[in-house]
N, C-alpha and C positions, 0 to 999 in steps of 0.2 A: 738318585734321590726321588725322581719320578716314579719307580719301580717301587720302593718303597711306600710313598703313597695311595698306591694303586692295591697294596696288598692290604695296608690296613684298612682301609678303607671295604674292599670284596670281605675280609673276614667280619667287620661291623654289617656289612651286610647279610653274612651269612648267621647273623644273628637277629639283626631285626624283622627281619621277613617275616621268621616264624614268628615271634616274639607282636608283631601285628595280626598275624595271622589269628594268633591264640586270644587276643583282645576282641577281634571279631564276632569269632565264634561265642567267645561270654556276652559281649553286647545282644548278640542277636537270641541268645537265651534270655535275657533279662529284659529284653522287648516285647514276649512271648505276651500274648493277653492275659486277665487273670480271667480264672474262669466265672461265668456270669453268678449274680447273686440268686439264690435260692427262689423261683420261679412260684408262684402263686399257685394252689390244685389245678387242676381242670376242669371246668363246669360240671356235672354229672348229665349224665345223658341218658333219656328214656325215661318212665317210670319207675319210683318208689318201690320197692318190693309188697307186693301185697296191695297195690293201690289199682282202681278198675281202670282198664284199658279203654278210650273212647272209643265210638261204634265208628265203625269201617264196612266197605264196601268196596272191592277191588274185585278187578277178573284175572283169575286163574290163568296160565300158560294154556289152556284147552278154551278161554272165553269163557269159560263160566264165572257169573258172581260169588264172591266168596264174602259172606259177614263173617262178625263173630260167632254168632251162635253156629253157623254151619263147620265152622273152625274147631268149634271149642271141641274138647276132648275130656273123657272121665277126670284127668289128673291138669287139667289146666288147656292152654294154648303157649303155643311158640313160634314166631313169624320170622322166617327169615326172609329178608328182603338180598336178594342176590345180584347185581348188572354185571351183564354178559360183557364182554372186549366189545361189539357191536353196536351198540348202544351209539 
């Protein structure tokens, strides 16, 4: 009679294991976060298209000063500001 207890009991096992198993894995899907709400623009950065750039005065990689006007070009100016890993 013990033997028989022992069987049905390992084959309920060999049912509920997975059968928990499978509840798991759907709880931990359905815990998953939802994805965040739809985030506000991002500030814009720089100047306006077309708006005058303030006057500056920096030195050059050689130590020289550099304004605008020595910057400027037939077709505009373009400044890229670059930092080296070094820095």
């Amino acid at each position: 009679m013990a033997e028989a207890g022992k069987t049905i009991l390992g084959s309920r096992m060999k049912i509920i294991i997975p059968v928990i198993f499978v509840l798991g894995i759907l709880a931990a899907g359905m815990a998953q976060e939802n994805p965040p709400a739809q985030q506000p623009p991002a500030p814009s950065v720089g100047l306006p298209v077309g708006a005058k750039a303030p006057s500056i005065a920096l030195r050059d990689q050689f130590g020289r000063t550099q304004t605008n006007d020595t910057l400027r070009g037939t077709s505009g100016t373009i400044l890229l500001f670059f930092r080296s890993a070094d820095w």
